[in-house]
N, C-alpha and C positions, 0 to 999 in steps of 0.2 A: 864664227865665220864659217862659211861653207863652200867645199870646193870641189871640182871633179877630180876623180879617182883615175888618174892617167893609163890608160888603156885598155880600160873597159866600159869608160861613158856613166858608172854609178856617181851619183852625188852625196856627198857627207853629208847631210844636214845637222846644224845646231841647233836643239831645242834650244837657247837663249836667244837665237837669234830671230825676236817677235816677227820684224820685217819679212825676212823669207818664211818661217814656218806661216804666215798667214796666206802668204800666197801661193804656199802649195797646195794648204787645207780649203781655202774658200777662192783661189783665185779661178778657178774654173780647168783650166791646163790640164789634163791627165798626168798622173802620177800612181806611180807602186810605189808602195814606204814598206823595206825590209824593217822589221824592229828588233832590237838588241838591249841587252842591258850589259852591266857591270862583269856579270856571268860570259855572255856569249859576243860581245863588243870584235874579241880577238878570234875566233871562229871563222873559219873559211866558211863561205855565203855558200848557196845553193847553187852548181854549176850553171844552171838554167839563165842563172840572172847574169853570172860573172861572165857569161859567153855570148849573151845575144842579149845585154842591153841596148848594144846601138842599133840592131834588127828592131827590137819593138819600139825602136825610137822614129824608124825608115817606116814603117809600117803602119805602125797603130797613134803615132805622135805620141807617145806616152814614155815619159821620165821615167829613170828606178833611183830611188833615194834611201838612203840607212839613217834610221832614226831613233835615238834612246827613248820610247814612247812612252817608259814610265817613271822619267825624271822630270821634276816638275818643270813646267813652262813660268814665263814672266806671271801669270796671272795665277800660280800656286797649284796651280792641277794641274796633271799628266796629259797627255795626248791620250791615254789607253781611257783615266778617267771621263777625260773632256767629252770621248762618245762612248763612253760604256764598253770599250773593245776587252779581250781578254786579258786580265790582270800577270801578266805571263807568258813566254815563249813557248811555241812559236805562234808568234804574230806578226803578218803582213796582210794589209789593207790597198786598196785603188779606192782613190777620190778623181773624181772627174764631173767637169759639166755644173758646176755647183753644190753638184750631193755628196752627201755624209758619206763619212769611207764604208766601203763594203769589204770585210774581211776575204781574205783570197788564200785556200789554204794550194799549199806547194809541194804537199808532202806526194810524190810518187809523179811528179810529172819531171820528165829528165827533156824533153822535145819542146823546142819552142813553138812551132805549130799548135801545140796541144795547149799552150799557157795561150799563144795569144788567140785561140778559140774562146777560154775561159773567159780574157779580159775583155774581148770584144764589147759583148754588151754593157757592159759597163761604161766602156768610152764611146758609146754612140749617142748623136745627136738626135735629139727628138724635140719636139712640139707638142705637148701636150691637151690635149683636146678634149674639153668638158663639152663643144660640140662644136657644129661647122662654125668657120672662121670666113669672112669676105677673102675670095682670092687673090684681089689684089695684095691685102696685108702682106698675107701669108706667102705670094711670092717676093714680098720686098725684104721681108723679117728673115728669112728662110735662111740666103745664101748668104746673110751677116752672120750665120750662130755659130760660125766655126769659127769666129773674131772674137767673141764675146761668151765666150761658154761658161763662166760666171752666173749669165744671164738663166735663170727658169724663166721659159718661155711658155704660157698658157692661152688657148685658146677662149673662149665665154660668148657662148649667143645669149644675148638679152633678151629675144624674145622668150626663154624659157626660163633663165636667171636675172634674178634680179639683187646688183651691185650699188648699195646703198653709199656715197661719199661724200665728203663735208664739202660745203658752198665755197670754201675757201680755194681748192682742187680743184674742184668743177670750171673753176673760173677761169684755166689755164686751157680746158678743153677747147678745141676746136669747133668754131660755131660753121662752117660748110658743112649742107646736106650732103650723104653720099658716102659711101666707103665705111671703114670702121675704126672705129674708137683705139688709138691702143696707146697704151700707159703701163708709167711704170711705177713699182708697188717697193719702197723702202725699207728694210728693217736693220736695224744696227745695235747690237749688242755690246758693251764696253764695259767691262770689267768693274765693280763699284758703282755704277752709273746706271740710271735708269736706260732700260731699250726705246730707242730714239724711232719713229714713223714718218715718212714724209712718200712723199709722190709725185708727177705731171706729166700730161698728157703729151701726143707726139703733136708737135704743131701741122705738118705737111709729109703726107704721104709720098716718097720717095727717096729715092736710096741714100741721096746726100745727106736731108733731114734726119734721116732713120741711122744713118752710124751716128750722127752726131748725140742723135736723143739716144742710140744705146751707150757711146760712149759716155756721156753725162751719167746715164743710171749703173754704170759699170764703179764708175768711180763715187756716188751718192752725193753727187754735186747738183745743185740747183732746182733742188725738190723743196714742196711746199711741206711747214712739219703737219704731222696729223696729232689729231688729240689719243683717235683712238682707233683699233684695226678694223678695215673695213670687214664687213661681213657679206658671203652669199647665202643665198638666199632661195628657192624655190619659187615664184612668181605661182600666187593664190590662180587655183581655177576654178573658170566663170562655169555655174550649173548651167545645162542643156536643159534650153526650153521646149517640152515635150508638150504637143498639143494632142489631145486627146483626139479621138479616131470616132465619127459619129456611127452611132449603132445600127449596125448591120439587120434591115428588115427578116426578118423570120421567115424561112417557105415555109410553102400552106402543106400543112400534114396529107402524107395520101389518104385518099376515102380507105375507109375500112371495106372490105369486100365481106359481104354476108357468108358464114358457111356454110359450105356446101353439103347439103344432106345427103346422109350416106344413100347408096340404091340399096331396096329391098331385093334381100336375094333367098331363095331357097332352102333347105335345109343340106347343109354341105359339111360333111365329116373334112375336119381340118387338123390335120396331122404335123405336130412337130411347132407347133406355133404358139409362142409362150405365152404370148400378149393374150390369146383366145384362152389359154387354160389358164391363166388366171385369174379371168376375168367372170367364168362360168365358176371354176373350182380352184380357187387358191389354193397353190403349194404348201405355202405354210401358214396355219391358224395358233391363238395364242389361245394354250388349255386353262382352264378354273380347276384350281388344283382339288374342287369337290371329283371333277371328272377324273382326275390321276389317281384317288384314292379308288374309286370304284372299279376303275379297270385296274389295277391291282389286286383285288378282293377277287373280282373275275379269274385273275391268271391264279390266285392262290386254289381254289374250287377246281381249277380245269388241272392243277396239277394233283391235288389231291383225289 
């Protein structure tokens, strides 16, 4: 059994007690779960929590509960096994919104301020968006998820995704054109038992319909079963039909201009102009080395 800790707002929780531990793990509600065992059970808690539980309660909506997390639950595994958390003290986790706990460590924060910084994002509601969503949905869906936070809430544009689902589903869909498609997607885990699939579409777009269709999928009532998990998918794209470009006529090449002959000029001493000297008297010639032998023999003679 579990009960409140008279005046300070923590809750005991039982791990035997299947009923409540599932609905603090998967029911959506925000929750801290201090963890203890056999060891530290009788340990004064972290002041943080024994003093402003019912602040993060005013504030952030979120419970603080103490939990033996590594004594086995009804189904023979631990709360620490069940998600892989640390096999030992200290551990405390926030579950909220549906998702798996996120471990939250506490060592050196003495300020509540500074914890519910921490915990914030944890407990915030989102929509998650694989891409745009019809606005209507999205304002009808929106201002129910603070009811329903169990619920993952997913956005899917089909014209980019493509959400393949059995005929039997389909058949619940809403046949009016207009507005968008939204459904809900089943999965149920039990212990010994195969995981159970089912689903169905929202009949009518509006707030009434819409608590009712999220209440139904909150509780996994009145869904069609599935055989097997739907899948997405990427929607194949269509090749771009490229028409070729007809060939661009060729200009007409310019006329060649004849050239122009040099003037006859004079006999004109041209000084400093390389082009002229070596074109009359090259700079440099490449010797036959008969010719290196013989002026050698020369210089030998002129010094002797």
């Amino acid at each position: 059994m579990s009960d409140i800790i008279v005046g300070n707002g923590i809750v005991q929780l039982d791990v035997q007690d299947t009923a409540k531990l599932k609905k603090v793990l998967f029911g959506g509600e925000p929750w801290l779960v201090y963890c203890v065992n056999a060891d530290t059970e009788n340990y004064r808690l972290p002041p943080v929590l024994e003093e402003n539980a019912r602040s993060l309660w005013r504030n952030l909506g979120l419970s603080v509960g103490v939990l033996k997390c590594w004594d086995p639950t009804s189904s023979g595994r631990s709360v620490a096994q069940r998600f892989k958390l640390n096999l030992k003290p200290p551990l405390s986790f926030v579950v909220a919104n549906g998702n798996k706990p996120r471990m939250v460590g506490l060592t050196g924060i003495s300020k509540v301020e500074d914890l519910e910084k921490k915990l914030r994002p944890a407990v915030a509601l989102e929509i998650v968006k694989v891409d745009a969503l019809k606005k209507t949905a999205s304002n009808v869906l929106k201002p129910l998820h603070s009811s329903f936070r169990g619920l993952a809430m997913v956005t899917l544009d089909t014209s980019f995704w493509q959400l393949k689902l059995e005929e039997a589903l389909m058949a619940t869909r809403n046949k009016e054109k207009g507005g968008a498609d939204v459904l809900c997607l089943l999965r149920e885990e039990r212990p010994g038992e195969n995981t159970s699939l089912g689903g169905f579409f929202l009949e009518s777009l509006d707030a009434g319909s819409a608590k009712v269709f999220l209440q139904k999928c909150q509780e996994q009532s009145g869904s069609v079963p599935l055989k097997a998990t739907p899948k997405i998918k990427a929607r194949p794209s269509k090749p771009k039909k490229v028409t070729p470009s007809p060939p661009r006529p060729r200009a007409p090449s310019p006329a060649k201009e004849a050239p122009k002959k040099a003037k006859a000029k004079g006999t004109v001493d041209q000084v400093g102009s390389r082009d002229t000297l070596e074109s009359e008297e090259p700079l440099f010639e490449a010797v036959d080395e008969d010719e290196e032998e013989e002026e050698e023999e020369v210089e030998e003679d002129e010094v002797e």
